[in-house]
C-alpha positions in Angstrom: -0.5 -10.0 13.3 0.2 -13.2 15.4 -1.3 -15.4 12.3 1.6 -13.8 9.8 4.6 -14.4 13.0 3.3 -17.8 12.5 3.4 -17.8 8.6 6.7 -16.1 8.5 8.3 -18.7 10.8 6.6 -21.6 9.1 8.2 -20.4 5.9 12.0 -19.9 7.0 11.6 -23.4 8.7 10.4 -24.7 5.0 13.3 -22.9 3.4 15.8 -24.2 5.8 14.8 -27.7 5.9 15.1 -27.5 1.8 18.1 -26.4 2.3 20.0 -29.4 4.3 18.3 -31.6 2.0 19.6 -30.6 -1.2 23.4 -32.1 -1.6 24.1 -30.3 -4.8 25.6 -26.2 -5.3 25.3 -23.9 -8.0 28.4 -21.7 -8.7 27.7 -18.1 -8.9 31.0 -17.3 -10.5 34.7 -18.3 -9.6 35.7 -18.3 -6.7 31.6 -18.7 -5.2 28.8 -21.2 -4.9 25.1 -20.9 -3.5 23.5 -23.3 -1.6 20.3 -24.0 -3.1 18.7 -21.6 -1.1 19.8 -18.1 -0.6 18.8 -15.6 1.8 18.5 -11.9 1.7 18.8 -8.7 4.0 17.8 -5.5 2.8 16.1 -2.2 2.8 14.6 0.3 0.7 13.5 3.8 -0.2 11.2 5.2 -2.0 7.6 7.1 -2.7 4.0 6.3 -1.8 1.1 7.6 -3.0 -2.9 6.2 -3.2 -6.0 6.4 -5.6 -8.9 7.4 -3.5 -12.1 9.4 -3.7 -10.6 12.6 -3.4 -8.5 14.9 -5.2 -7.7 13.7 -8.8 -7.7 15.6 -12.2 -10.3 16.8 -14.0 -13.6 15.3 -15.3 -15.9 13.0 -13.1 -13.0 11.3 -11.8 -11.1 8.6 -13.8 -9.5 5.0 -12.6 -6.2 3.9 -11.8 -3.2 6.5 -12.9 -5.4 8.7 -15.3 -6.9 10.5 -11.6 -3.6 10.2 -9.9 -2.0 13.5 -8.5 2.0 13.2 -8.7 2.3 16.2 -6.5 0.6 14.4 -3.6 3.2 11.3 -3.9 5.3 11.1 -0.4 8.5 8.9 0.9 8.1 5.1 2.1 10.0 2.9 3.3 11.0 -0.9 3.9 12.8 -3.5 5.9 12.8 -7.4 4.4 14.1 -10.8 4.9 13.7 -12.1 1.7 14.8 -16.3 1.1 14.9 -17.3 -2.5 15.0 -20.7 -4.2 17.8 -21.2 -7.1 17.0 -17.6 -8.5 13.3 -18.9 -9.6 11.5 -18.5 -6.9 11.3 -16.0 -3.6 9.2 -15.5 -0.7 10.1 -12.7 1.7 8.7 -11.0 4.8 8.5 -7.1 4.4 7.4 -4.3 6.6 6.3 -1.0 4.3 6.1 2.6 6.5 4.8 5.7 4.9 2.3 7.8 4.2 -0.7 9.0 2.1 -2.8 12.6 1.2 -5.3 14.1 -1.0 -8.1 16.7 -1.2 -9.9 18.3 -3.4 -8.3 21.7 -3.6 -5.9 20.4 -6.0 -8.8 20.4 -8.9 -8.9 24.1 -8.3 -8.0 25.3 -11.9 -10.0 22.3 -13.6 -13.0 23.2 -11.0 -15.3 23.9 -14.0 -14.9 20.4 -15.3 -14.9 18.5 -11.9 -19.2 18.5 -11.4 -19.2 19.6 -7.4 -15.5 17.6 -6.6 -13.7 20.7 -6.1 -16.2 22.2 -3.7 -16.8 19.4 -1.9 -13.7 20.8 -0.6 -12.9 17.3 1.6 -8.9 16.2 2.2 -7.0 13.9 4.4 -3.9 12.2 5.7 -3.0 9.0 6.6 -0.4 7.1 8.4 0.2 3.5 6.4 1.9 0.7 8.7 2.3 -2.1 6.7 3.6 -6.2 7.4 3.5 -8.8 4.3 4.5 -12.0 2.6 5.2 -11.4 -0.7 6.2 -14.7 -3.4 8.4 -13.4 -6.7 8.9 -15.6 -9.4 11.8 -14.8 -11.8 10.9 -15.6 -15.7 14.4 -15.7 -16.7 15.4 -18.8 -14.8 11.8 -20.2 -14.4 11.5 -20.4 -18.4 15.3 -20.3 -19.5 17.1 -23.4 -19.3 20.0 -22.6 -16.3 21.3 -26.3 -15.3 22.4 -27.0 -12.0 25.8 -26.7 -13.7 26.5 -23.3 -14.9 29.0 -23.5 -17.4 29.2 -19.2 -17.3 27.9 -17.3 -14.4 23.8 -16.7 -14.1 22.5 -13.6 -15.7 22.5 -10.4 -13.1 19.5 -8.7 -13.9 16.2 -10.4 -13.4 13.1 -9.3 -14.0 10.7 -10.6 -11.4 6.7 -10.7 -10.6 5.2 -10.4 -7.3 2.2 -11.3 -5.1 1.2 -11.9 -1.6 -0.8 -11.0 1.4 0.0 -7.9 3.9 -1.7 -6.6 6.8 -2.0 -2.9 7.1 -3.4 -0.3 9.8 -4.4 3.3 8.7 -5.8 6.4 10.2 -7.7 9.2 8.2 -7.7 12.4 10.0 -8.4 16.4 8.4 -6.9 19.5 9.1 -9.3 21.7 11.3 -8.3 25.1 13.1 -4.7 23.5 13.1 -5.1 20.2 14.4 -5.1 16.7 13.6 -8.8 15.2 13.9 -9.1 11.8 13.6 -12.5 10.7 11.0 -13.0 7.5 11.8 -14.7 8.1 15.6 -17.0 10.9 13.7 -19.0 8.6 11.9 -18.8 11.5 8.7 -20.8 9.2 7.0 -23.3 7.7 9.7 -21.4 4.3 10.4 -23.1 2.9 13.1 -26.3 4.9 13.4 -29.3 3.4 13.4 -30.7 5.5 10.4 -28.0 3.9 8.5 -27.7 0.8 9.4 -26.2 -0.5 6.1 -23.2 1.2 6.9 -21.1 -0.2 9.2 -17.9 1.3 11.0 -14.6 0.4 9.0 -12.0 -1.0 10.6 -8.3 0.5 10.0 -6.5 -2.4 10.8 -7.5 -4.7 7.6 -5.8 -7.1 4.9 -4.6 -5.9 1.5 -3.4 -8.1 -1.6 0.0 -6.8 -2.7 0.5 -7.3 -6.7 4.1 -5.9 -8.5 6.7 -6.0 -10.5 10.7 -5.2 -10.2 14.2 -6.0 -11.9 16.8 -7.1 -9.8 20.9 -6.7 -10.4 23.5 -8.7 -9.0 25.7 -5.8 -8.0 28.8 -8.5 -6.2 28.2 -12.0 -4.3 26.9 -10.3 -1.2 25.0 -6.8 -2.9 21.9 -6.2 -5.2 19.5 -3.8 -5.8 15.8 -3.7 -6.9 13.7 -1.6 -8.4 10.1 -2.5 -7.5 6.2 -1.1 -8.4 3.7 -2.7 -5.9 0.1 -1.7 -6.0 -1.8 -3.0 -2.8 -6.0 -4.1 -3.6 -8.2 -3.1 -0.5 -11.5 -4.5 0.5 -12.3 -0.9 1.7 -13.9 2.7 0.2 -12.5 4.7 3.3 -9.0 5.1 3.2 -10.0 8.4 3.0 -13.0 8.3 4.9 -15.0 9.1 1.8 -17.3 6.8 0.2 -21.0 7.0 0.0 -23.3 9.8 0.8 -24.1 13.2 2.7 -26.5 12.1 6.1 -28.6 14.8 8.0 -25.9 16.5 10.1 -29.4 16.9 12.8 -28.3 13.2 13.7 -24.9 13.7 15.3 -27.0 15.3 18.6 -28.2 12.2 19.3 -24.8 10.3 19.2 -21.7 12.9 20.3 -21.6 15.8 22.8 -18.7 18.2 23.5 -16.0 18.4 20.7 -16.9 15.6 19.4 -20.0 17.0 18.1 -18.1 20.2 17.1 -15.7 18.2 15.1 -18.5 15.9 13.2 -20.4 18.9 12.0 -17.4 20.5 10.9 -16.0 17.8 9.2 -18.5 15.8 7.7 -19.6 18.6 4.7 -16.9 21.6 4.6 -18.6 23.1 1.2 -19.5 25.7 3.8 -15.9 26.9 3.7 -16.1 27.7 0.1 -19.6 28.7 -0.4 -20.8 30.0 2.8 -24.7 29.9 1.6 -24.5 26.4 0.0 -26.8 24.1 1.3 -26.2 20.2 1.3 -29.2 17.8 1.5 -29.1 14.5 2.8 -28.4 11.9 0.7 -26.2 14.0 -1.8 -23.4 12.3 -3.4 -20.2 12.4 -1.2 -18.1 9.7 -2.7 -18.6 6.9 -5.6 -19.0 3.6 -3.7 -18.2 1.4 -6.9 -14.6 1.9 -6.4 -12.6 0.9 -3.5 -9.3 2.8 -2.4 -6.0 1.5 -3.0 -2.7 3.1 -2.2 0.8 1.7 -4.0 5.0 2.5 -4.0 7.8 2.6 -6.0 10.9 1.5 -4.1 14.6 1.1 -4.3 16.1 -1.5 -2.4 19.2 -2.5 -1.5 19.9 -6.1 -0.3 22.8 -8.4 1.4 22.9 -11.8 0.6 23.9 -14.8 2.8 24.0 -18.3 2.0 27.1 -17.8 -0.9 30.3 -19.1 0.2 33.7 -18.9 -1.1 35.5 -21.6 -3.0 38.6 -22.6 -0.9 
C-alpha cells in the first residue's frame, strides 16, 4: 500500500512539473482553453461480479463469460483522481469497493449436465477492497491528427483503452447455521499442513492487473461521463477458496480444536447436505487448478475537470 502512496505521488509530481513547462494551450471551445495537462475528479457506480470455480452454467464448466451467472452480479463502486495529457494519454489513481458471490446451487436445473458441480454444493462471499493506477490511451487523438491549434473544438466522445496495476484484499467466508465463517483460517484445502505441503496458505491481500475499455463524453468544460469494462487478472485460484482437491477431513484433529474444528469439517465438503450417505475420498476433485479466479465491473462514472480556464 505505502509503495502505490509513493507511485501515486510520484506521478502527480510528473504531471505537474509537465505542466509549468509547456508554454502553449489548446482551446477546448470559445470562450475555454486547457492547459496541457488536465485533471479529473470523479466517481462512479456500477456492478461487480467474478469468474471462479464455483457456480456457472451447465457442462464441465466453461471460460470467461460462457460460465458467468448474471444473477450473481452485485453493485461497486469508485472514487478517482484521474490527470490526463492533451486528451491522448491518462494515468489516474482509483479505489474500487464491492463485492463478489457464487455457489453451486445455482446449476440446480442443469445438475444432470454439471458431472458432481452441483452437489459439491460449495458457495461464498467476498468483500473486494481495491486501490490502482490505471494508464488510458485515447485512439482518437493518439492516431488522428488534432494540432495544438484546433481550428473546431476536439471531438467529445472518446473511446479509450486501459491497463494498470491495483492492489486488492479479499475475504471468502460461507454461510453455516446463519453465520459468516471466514475460509481462509480453515485450511478447506490443507494449506499449511504438513501432508500437503505443496499447498501453501494464500494470502488475501495480493496484486491484480487491471485490463479495460470505456468511451468517454464531454458533457460541458467541467463534466464527463464514462462508461467503463475492466476485468482484473489474479495470480490466485482462491478467491473462492476453491481450487484443488478434497484432503482427509481425519487431519483437521491434529491442527484445530473447539469451533474451529467444527467449522473445518463442516465446511470443507458439504455434499453431506445434499446426499446425506455420499462419501468423499481424499483426493477427489474439488476445484480445476488450471484456471485462476478473476473478478471484473462495469461502471458509470461521472467526472469534474480542473485545469480549463475561461478566456477573458
Amino acid at each position: 500500500m505505502k509503495k502505490v502512496i509513493i507511485l501515486v505521488g510520484v506521478m502527480f509530481s510528473v504531471f505537474g512539473f509537465t505542466q509549468k513547462a509547456e508554454a502553449q494551450y489548446y482551446f477546448y471551445d470559445n470562450n475555454t482553453y486547457d492547459n496541457p495537462v488536465t485533471y479529473e475528479l470523479g466517481a462512479s457506480f456500477g456492478f461487480m461480479n467474478c469468474l471462479t470455480d464455483l457456480g456457472g452454467r451447465k457442462g464441465i464448466g466453461k471460460k470467461f463469460i460462457k460460465d458467468l451467472n448474471m444473477g450473481k452480479t452485485t453493485v461497486a463502486g469508485s472514487a478517482y483522481l484521474n490527470a490526463t495529457f492533451k486528451y491522448k494519454f491518462g494515468l489516474r489513481a482509483e479505489a474500487t469497493f464491492g463485492q463478489i458471490k457464487a455457489d453451486d446451487k445455482v446449476l440446480e436445473k442443469v445438475k444432470a449436465s454439471t458431472f458432481g458441480r452441483y452437489e459439491r454444493n460449495l458457495s461464498f462471499r467476498s468483500k473486494i477492497t481495491e486501490f490502482s493506477l490505471i494508464a488510458e490511451a485515447h485512439p482518437f487523438f493518439i492516431f488522428w491528427s488534432f494540432d495544438d491549434e484546433f481550428d473546431r473544438e476536439p471531438p467529445r466522445w472518446s473511446p479509450y483503452l486501459l491497463g494498470g496495476v491495483g492492489f486488492f484484499s479479499f475475504k471468502p467466508q460461507a454461510q453455516l447455521n446463519n453465520k459468516w465463517v471466514d475460509l481462509q483460517p480453515l485450511s478447506t484445502e490443507g494449506q499449511g499442513f504438513l501432508e500437503y505441503p505443496d499447498r501453501k496458505p494464500y494470502k488475501l491481500n495480493q496484486m491484480n492487473i487491471p485490463l479495460g475499455l470505456g468511451i468517454k463524453y464531454e458533457l460541458t468544460n467541467k463534466l464527463n461521463v464514462r462508461g467503463e469494462f475492466i476485468y482484473r487478472k489474479l495470480n490466485t485460484d482462491y478467491l473462492d477458496d476453491v481450487s484443488t482437491q478434497y484432503i482427509d477431513p481425519a487431519l483437521y484433529a491434529n491442527y484445530f480444536t473447539g469451533s474451529k474444528l467444527t467449522n473445518a469439517l463442516l465446511l470443507n465438503d458439504r455434499q453431506y447436505e445434499l446426499t446425506p450417505t455420499h462419501v468423499t475420498l481424499p483426493e477427489d476433485q474439488r476445484g480445476n487448478p488450471k484456471n485462476n479466479d478473476a473478478y471484473f465491473t462495469f461502471n458509470l462514472k461521472i467526472g469534474y475537470v480542473f485545469g480549463r480556464e475561461s478566456i477573458k
